[in-house]
N, C-alpha and C positions, 0 to 999 in steps of 0.2 A: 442632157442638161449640164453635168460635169464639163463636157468636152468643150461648151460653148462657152461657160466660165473662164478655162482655161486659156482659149482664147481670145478672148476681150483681156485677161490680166496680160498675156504674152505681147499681144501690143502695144499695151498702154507702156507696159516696161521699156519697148525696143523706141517707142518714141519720146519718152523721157529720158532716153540713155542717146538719141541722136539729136535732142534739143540741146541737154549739157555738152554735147561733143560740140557744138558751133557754135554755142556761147565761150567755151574754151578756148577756140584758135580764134574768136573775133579778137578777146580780149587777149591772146597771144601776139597780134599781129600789132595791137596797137601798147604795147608793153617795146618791141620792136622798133617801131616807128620814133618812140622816144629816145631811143640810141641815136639817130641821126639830126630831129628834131633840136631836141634839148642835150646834150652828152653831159654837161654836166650835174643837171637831174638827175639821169640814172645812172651812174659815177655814186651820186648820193645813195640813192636807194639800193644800190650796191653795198654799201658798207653799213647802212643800218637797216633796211631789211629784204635780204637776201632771199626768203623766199616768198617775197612777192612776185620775185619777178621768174624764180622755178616755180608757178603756180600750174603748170600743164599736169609735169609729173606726178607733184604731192597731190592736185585734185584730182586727176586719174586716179590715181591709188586709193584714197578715200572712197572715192564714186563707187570704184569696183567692189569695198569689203560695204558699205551699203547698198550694193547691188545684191551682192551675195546674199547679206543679211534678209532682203525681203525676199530675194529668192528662195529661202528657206522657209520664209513665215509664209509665203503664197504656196512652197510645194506641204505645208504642216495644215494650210487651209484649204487646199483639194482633196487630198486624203478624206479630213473630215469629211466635205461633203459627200466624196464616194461610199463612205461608212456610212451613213444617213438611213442609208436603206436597213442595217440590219438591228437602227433602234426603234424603241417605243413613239408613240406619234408627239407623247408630253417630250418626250428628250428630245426631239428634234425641234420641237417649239422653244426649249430652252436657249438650245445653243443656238438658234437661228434670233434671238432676242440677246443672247451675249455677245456675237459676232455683230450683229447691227450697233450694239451699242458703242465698243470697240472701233468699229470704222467709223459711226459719227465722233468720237471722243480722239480719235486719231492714236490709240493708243497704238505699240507695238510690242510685243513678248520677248524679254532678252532671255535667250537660252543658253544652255548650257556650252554648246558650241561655242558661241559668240567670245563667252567669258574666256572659255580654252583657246581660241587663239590670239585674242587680246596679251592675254599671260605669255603666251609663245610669244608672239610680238614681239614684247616687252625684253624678254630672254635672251633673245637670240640676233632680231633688228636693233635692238635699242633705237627706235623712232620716238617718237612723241608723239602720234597720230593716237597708237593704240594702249598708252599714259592719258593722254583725255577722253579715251573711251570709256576705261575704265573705271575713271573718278566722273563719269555722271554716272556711267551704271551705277556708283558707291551713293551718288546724291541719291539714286532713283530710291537704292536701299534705305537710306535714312528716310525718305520722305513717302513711304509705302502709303503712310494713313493720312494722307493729304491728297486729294484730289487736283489734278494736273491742271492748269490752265488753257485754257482754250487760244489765247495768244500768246502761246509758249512754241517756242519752235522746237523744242525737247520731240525726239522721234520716240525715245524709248523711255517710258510710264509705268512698268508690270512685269513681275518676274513669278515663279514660284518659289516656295518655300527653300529646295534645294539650291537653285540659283541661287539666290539672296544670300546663302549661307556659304557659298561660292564667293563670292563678292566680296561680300564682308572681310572673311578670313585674308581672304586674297592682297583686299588693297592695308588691310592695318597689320600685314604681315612683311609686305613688300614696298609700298611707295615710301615710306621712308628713309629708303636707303636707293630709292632711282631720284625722290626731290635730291637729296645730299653730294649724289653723284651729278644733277644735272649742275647746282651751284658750284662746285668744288669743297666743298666743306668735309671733314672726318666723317669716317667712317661709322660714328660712334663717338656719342658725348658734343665738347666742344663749349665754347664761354661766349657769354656777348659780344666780347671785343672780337672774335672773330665774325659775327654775324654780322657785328656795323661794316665791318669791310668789305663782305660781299653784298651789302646793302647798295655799295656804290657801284657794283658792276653791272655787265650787259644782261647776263645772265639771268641776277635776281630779278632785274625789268622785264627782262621778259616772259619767265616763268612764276611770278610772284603770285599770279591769277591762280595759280594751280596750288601752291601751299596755302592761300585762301580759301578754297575750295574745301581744299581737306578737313583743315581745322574746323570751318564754320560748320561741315554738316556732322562731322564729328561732336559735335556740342550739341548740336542738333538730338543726337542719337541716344545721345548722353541723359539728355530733358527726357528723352521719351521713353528710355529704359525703364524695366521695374524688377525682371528678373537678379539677384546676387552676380552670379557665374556670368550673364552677359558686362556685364557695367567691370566686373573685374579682370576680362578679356580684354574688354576696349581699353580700359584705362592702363596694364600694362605692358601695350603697344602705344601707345598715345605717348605714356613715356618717353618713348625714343626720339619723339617729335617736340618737345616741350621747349627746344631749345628757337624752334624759330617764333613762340610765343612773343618773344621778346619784340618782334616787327609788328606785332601787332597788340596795343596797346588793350583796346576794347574785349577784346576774345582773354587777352591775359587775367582781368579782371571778373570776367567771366565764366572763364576754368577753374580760376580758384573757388570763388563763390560754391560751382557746381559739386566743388571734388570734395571741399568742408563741407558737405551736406550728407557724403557717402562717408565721408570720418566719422561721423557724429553718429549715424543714424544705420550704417550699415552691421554685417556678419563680421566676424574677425578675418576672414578672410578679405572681405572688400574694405575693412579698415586699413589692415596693411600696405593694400594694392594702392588706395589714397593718400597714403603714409607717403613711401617711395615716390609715389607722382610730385606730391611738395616737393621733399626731401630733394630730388633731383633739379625739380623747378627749381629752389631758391639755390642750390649748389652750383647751377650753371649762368642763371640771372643776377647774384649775388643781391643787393638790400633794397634792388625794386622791388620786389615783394615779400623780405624776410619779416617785415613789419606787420602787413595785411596778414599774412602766413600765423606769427604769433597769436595775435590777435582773433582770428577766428579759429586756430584750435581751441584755444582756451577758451572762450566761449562756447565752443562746441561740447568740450568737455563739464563744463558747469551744465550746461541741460541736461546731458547725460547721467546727473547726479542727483536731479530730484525724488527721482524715486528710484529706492534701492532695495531690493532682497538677496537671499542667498547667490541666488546664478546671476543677478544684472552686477553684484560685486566681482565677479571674474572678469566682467568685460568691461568694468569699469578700469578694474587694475590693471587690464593690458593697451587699455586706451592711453593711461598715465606711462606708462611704460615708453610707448610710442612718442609722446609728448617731450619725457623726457632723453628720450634718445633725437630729438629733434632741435631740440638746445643745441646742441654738437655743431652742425651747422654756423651758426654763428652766436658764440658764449659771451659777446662783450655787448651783441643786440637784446641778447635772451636775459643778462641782469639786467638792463633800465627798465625791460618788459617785467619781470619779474619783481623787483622792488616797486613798482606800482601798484602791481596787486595785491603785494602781503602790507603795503602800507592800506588796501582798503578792506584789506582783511580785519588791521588794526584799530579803524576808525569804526569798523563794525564792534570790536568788542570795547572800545571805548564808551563807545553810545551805552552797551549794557550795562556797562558799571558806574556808568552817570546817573542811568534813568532808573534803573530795576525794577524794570515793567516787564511782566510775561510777553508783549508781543521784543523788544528789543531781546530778551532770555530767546526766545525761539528762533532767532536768527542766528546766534549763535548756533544751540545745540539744534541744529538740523545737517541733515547730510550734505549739502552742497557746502555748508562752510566745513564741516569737518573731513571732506574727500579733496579741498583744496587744499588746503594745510597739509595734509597725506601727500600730493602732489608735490610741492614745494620741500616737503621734508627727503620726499625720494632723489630729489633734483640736489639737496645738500648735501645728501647720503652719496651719489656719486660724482660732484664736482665740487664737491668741499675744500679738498687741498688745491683746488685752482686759483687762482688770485683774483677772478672776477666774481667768483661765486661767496669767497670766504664771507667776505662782510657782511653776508645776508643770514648769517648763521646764529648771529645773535639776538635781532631781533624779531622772526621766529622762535625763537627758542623762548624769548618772554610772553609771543604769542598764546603757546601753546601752554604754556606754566599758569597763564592766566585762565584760559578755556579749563583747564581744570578744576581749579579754585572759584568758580563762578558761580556756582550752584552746588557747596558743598554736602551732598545728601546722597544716600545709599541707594535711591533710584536711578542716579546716575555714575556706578560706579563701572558699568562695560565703557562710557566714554572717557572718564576716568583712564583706564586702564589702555584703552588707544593712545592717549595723549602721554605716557609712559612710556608706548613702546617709541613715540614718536620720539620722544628725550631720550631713549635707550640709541637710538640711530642716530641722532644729530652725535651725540656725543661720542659713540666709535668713530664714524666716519671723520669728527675734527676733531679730537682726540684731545677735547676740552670737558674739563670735571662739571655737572648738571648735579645739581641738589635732589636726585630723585625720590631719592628713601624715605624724604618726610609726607612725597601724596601717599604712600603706599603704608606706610606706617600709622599715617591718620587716618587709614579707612578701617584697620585691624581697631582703633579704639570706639568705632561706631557700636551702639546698641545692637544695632542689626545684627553684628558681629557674632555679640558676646550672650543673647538670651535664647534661651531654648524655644526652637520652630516649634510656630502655631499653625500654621499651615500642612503639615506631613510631610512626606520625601518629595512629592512635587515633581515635574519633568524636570528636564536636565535642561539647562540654562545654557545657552552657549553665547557668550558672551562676544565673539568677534563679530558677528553680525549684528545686533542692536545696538544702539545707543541709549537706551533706557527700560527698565525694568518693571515689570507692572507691579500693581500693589499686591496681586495674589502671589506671584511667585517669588516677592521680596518677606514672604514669613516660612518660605519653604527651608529644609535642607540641604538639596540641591546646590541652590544659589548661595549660601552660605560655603559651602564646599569647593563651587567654581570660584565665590572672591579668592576665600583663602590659598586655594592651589595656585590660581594668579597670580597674588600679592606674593608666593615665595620663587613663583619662576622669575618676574622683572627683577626683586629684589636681589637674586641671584645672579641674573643676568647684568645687574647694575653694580653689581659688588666684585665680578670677574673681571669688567674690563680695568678694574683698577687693583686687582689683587700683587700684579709686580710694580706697585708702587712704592714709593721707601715711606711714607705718607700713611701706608694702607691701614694702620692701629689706630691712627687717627679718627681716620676716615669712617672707619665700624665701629668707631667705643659706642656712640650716640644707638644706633641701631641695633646693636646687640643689647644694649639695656633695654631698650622698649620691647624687645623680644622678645626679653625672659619675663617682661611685667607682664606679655598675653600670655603667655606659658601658666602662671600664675592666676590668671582670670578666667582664664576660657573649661567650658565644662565639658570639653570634647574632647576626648581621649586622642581621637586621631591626628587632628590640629595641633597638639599639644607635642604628638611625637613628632611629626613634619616641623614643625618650629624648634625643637632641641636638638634633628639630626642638622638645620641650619647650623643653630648657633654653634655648634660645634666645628660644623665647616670653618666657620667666620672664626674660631681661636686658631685652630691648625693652621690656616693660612697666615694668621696675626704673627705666629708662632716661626712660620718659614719667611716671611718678611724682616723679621728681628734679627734673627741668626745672620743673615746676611748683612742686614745696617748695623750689625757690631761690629763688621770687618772693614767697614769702609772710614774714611778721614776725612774726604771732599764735606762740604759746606751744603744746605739744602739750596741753594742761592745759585751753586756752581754750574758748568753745561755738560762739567763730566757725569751729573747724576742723572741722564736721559739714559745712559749705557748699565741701571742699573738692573740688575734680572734681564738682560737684553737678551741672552742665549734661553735660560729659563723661558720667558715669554714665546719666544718660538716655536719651541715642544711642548706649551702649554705643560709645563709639569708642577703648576701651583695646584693645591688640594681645592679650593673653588673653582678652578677651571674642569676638573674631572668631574666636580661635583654635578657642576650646570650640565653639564656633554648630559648625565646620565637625566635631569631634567628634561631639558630636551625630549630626549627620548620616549618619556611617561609622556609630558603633554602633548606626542602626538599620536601615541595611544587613546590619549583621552581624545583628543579633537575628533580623531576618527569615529569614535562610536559615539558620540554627541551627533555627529551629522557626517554625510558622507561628500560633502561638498570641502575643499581645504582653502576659505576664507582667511588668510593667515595676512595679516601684515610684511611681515617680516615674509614670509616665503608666496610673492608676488609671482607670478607668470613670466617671467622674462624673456625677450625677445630673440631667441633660440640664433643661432650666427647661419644655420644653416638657409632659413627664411632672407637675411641680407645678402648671402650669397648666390640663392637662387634668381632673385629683383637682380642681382650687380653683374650676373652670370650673361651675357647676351647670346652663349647658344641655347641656356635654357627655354628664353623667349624663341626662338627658333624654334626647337623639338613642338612646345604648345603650340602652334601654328598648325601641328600636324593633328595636334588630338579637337581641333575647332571647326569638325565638322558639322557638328551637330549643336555649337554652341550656341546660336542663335532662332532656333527653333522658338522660344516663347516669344522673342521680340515678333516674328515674324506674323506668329497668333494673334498677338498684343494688335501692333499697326491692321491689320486685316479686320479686327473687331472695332477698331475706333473707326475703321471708314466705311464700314458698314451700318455702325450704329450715328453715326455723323447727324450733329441736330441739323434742321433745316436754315439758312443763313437768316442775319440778322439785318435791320435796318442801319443805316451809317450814322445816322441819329444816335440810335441808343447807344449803338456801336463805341462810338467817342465818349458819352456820357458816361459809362460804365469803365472805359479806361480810363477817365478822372478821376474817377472816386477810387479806382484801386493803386492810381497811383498815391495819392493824396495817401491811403492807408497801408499802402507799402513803405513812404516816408515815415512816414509812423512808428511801423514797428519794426523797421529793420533799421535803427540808429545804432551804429556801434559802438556801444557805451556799454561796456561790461559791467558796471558798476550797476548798473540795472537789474545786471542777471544776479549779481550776488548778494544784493540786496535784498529781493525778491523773499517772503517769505512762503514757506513751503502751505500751502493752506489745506488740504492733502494729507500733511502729516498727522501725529498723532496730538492731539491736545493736551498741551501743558497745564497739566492740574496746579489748584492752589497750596493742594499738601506738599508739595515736591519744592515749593519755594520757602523762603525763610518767613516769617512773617513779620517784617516791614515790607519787605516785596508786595505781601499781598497787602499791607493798608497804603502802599502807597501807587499798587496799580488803582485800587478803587479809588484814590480820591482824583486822580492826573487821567481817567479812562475818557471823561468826556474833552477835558483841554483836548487830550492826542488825536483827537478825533477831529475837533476842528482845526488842527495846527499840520496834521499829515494827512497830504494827497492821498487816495487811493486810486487803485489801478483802473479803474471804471470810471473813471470823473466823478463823483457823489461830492466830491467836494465843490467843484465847478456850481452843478446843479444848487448845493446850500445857498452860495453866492445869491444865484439868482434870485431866490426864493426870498433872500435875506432884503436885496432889494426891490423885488415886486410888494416886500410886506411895507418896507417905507415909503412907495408910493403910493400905497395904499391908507397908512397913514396920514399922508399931505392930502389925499383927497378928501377925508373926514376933517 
C-alpha cells in the first residue's frame, strides 16, 4: 500500500513540475517576442519592472524551494504511513481523520527546516524571495487561532509550538534591520523627515507591501497576546520599527491606543517596555502624536488611581515616575497639557467650597484627586527651575493649601500631612517660601491632640497609606503619637530648608511660640520632650543666623544677600540641618516597623538609568533575541485553545446588528475627555461620614440633597429616565 502511495505522489509531482516548465517558456517566448514587436514597451518594462521580464530564473527558484518544501511534507507523510503498522487501531483512525482533514483544508506544515533556510537565505543571498517567505510564515504565526480560508491561496496554515517560536523570534529580531537596508534608511533610529523622502522612491513602492505586512500582524499579535513576557518581547523589538508608523496613519493610531492599554494595566516591567515604545514613538515622529501620547497616559494614569492599597501605591508611584520622565520629550507641549488639568483640578475644589456638600467633599478627598496633585507636584519637583514649568508652581501650590484646609478635622489629618509633604517639595525644588508651619501647628491645637486616649494603645497607624482615620483609632495612642511624630518631622523639614536664611528669626519667632504653648498643655511627657529638643534646635539655629547678620552691611532688598551662608548651606553645617539628618533617620525606623512596605512620598521608586540604558542599548535587544526561545510558548497555547474552542459562525444579519450596537457603545464610552475620569466619583470608596464634616455642611447637604439630584446627571441615565416619567405624568394629566 505504501509503495503505491508513493507512486501516485511521485507523479502527480513530476507532472506539475513539467506543466510549470511549459507554462514558463511559453510565457518566456512571448516576453521575447515583445522585444521585436513593441521595443519601446519593453525598453519601459525594462526600467520599471525588471523582473518581470527575468521571470524564468526567479520562478525556477521559487518552484524548486516549494518543490523541496512538499518534497519533505510528502517524504514526513510516508514515514507515517509506514509507521502505521506499529500503532493501536484508534491511533491510526486518528491520524487518518487529521491527514484527511488536512488535505481537504489544503493546509501545509512549516518546519523547522523550512524556517532555517529561509534565515540562511536571508543571510547569505540577500534575495527577497525568502524575506516574503518568511513574513507569511510570521502572518501564519500571528493568526494561529483563526482558521484559514478556503479561497486563500496561503500554502502554508500550521506550524508547531517550536516552529512558531522559531518564527516569531526570528522575524522581530531581524526584518527590521533587512526592511531598513532594503529602503536605504539608518541603521537604527532615524526622524520623519527622513522617511518622507524615501516615501518618494522606487524602493519604498515597491517594498512598502512588506512593512505593511509586518506592522499589521504585529498588531494583530499584540490584540491577541495575554501572557506579560510575550507583549514585552514584541513590543521591545517593535520599537525599532516605530519609525516607519509614521507611513501609515491608521496602524499609528492604533499602536498607540494598543500600547496605553499595556501602560495602564500591565507588570512594571511591561509598563516600562510601553513607556520606551512612546517615548521613542513621539521622539522620532515629533507632535503627530505627542498630543494623543499626553493624553492617554494621563488618563491611563487616573484609572489606575482608583483604588489604592499598600502594594497598588508602588506601582502607582512608578507609573508617575514614568509620566513624568515623559514630559522630557517635549516640556513646552507637556505645560499647556498640564495647566489644563490642574485648572480642572481647580474647578474641582472650587465646586467644594461653593457647595459643601458631602458628594462634592468626596471628590476632593479621594485618591484619584489626590495621586494627581502628587503627580504634578513631582513634575514641579523636577522641572521647576525650567521656564516652561515655573508658572505652574503657584497655582498648585494654592491647590493644595486649599485641599488642606477643606475639611479642617482630625480624621483627616494622614491627608493633611500629604498635602505638607507636597508644600515641603514644591518649595525646595523653587526655592520659594510656603507658609507651612501654620497646617501643622493647627493640628497640635486639636482636642484630639491634647486629651487623654479613650480608646487604649490601639495598632499603629501608618499614616502614608490612608487618607483618613477611622473613628476607633482616632481615641487611640498610637495615632496621637504618629500625628505628633509627623507634625515635628515636616515642621523640621520646613524650617531646614530656610535655616541659612538672614530672615530665619523671623521666620520661627511665630512657631516657636505656639510650641512652647503645647509644651505647656499637653500631658504627655514624651511629646513634651520631642517639642523642647525642637525648640531648642529652633534657638541655636536663630542664634548661628544672627552672629552672622551682625557682620554683614548689604540691605535685605540687595542681590548680594543670596550669597548669604552660601558656603555654610553646602556643608549643611546649620544646627537644624543636623537635627532633621537625624530625623530622618528615626522615621524610617519607625516606618519600617509600622509596615514593611516603604510607601514614602518623598522616597518614590525612581527610574533607575540602568533600565534607560538597557531600552537605548541596541546590542542589548540583540543578546534577548537569543534568550527568546521559549518566549512564546503561552501564546502558542493561548491561539491553539481559542481555535479549538471556536464558537460555531454566526448569521450576517445579527452579524452587522451586533457591530452596531458595539460601535454605538464604543462611541460612548471611549470619548476622550479626561475630565470625566476625574470627575468621577470614587463610589467604592469609603463613606464620608456626617461627624467628619463641620455642621453647616451637614444642614446644608440635607436641605440641597434632593435639588442635586434633579440638577446632576448620573452615570446610568436615571436622570434621562425622570424626564420621561416627568412627562408621561403630564400627559397623563391632559388625558383626565
Amino acid at each position: 500500500m505504501g509503495s503505491k502511495k508513493k507512486v501516485k505522489k511521485s507523479n502527480n509531482v513530476v507532472s506539475d513540475e513539467v506543466g510549470d516548465k511549459m507554462e514558463a517558456k511559453e510565457h518566456k517566448k512571448e516576453l521575447e517576442s515583445l522585444k521585436e514587436s513593441q521595443p519601446e514597451f519593453y525598453e519601459y518594462l525594462k526600467e520599471v519592472d525588471k523582473e518581470l521580464l527575468e521571470f524564468d530564473d526567479e520562478g525556477n527558484d521559487d518552484d524548486d524551494e516549494v518543490d523541496e518544501d512538499d518534497a519533505e511534507i510528502d517524504g514526513d507523510d510516508d514515514d507515517e504511513i509506514e509507521n502505521e503498522e506499529d500503532l493501536d487501531d484508534s491511533d491510526v483512525e486518528e491520524k487518518v481523520v487529521r491527514s484527511k482533514k488536512e488535505e481537504s483544508s489544503g493546509r501545509t506544515i512549516i518546519t523547522m527546516e523550512m524556517v532555517e533556510s529561509w534565515c540562511k537565505g536571508i543571510q547569505e543571498n540577500e534575495k527577497i524571495a525568502p524575506v516574503r517567505s518568511l513574513l507569511k510564515a510570521y502572518r501564519v504565526a500571528c493568526h494561529l487561532a483563526e482558521e484559514s480560508d478556503e479561497k486563500s491561496s496561503e500554502k502554508l496554515t500550521t506550524m508547531s509550538k517550536a516552529v512558531m517560536n522559531k518564527v516569531m523570534v526570528e522575524t522581530l529580531t531581524n526584518i527590521d534591520g533587512i526592511l531598513r537596508n532594503l529602503m536605504n534608511l539608518p541603521a537604527y533610529g532615524g526622524k520623519k523627515e527622513k522617511l518622507i523622502e524615501v516615501k518618494n522612491t522606487k524602493s519604498w513602492k515597491k517594498y512598502q507591501h512588506l512593512v505593511k505586512s509586518y506592522l499589521g500582524n504585529s498588531l494583530h499579535a499584540l490584540n491577541q497576546m495575554t501572557d506579560a513576557k510575550d507583549i514585552s518581547f514584541t513590543l521591545k523589538h517593535l520599537t525599532k520599527s516605530s519609525l516607519f508608523l509614521a507611513a501609515f496613519p491608521a496602524f499609528l493610531r492604533k499602536y498607540i491606543k494598543v500600547v496605553l492599554h499595556f501602560w495602564g494595566t500591565g507588570s512594571r516591567d511591561l509598563s516600562f517596555a510601553a513607556f520606551w515604545f512612546l517615548r521613542t514613538l513621539c521622539v522620532q515622529l515629533g507632535t503627530d502624536c505627542l498630543d494623543e501620547c499626553f493624553k492617554g497616559l494621563y488618563k491611563a494614569y487616573v484609572m489606575n488611581c482608583q483604588f489604592v492599597n499598600a502594594t497598588k501605591l508602588q506601582h502607582i508611584q512608578f507609573l508617575r515616575q514614568l509620566f513624568v520622565e515623559f514630559m522630557l520629550v517635549g516640556l513646552p507641549t507637556a505645560y499647556q497639557h498640564a495647566f489644563v488639568f490642574i485648572r480642572q483640578l481647580a474647578m474641582i475644589l472650587r465646586e467644594a467650597l461653593n457647595t459643601k456638600t458631602k458628594e462634592s467633599f468626596r471628590k476632593v478627598y479621594e485618591w484619584k484627586f489626590i495621586n494627581c496633585i502628587e503627580l504634578w507636584t513631582v513634575a514641579i519637583r523636577k522641572y521647576g527651575l525650567e521656564p516652561d514649568f515655573q508658572p505652574l508652581a503657584y497655582p498648585l501650590t494654592q491647590i493644595i493649601s486649599g485641599v488642606a484646609r477643606l475639611v479642617p478635622t482630625a480624621r483627616y489629618f494622614p491627608l493633611r500631612m500629604r498635602c505638607v509633604r507636597m508644600l515641603n517639595c514644591i518649595a525646595a525644588a523653587t526655592d520659594t517660601f510656603i507658609p507651612v508651619s501654620m497646617l501643622l501647628l493647627d493640628m497640635l491645637e486639636m482636642k484630639e491632640l491634647n486629651c487623654p486616649p479613650s480608646g487604649g494603645v490601639g495598632k499603629a497607624v501608618d499614616l502614608r497609606t490612608i487618607l483618613k482615620v477611622s473613628k476607633q483609632a482616632l481615641k487611640t495612642r498610637s495615632f496621637q503619637e504618629a500625628c505628633v511624630s509627623s507634625v515635628i518631622d515636616e515642621l523640621g523639614e520646613h524650617l531646614a530648608q530656610w535655616s541659612y536664611s538672614v530672615a530665619f528669626f523671623e521666620l520661627s519667632f511665630i512657631p516657636a511660640v505656639r510650641l512652647r504653648n503645647f509644651c505647656k498643655c499637653t500631658k504627655v511627657e514624651r511629646f513634651r520632650k520631642d517639642m523642647k529638643e525642637l525648640i531648642r534646635q529652633i534657638e541655636a539655629n536663630s542664634e548661628f543666623t544672627n552672629k552672622k547678620r551682625a557682620t554683614i552691611s548689604f540691605l535685605p532688598s540687595d542681590p548680594a544677600i543670596s550669597s548669604f551662608l552660601e558656603e555654610e548651606k553646602q556643608s549643611g553645617a546649620s544646627p537644624l540641618s543636623k537635627y532633621v539628618a537625624t530625623l530622618r533617620q528615626k522615621a524610617q525606623q519607625r516606618n519600617v516597623s509600622v509596615s514593611e512596605s516603604s510607601v514614602l512620598y518623598g522616597a518614590e521608586p525612581p527610574i533607575s538609568d540602568k533600565m534607560l540604558a538597557e531600552s537605548d542599548d541596541e546590542d542589548e535587544d540583540e543578546d534577548e533575541g537569543d534568550k527568546g526561545e521559549a518566549v512564546f510558548n503561552s501564546f502558542w497555547t493561548q491561539q491553539k485553545e481559542t481555535r479549538d474552542n471556536k464558537p460555531p459562525p454566526v448569521d450576517e444579519k445579527t452579524q452587522k446588528n451586533k457591530k452596531k450596537s458595539k460601535s454605538t457603545q464604543k462611541d460612548a464610552i471611549d470619548e476622550d475627555i479626561v475630565e470625566d475620569l476625574v470627575l468621577s466619583s470614587d463610589e467604592d470608596d469609603e463613606p464620608m461620614d456626617d461627624d467628619s464634616l463641620p455642621e453647616e455642611t451637614v444642614k446644608t447637604e440635607k436641605g440641597t440633597s434632593k435639588k442635586r439630584n434633579k440638577r446632576k446627571p448620573t452615570v446610568d441615565g436615571s436622570v434621562k429616565n425622570e424626564r420621561v416619567n416627568k412627562k408621561g405624568g403630564k400627559k397623563r394629566k391632559r388625558s383626565h
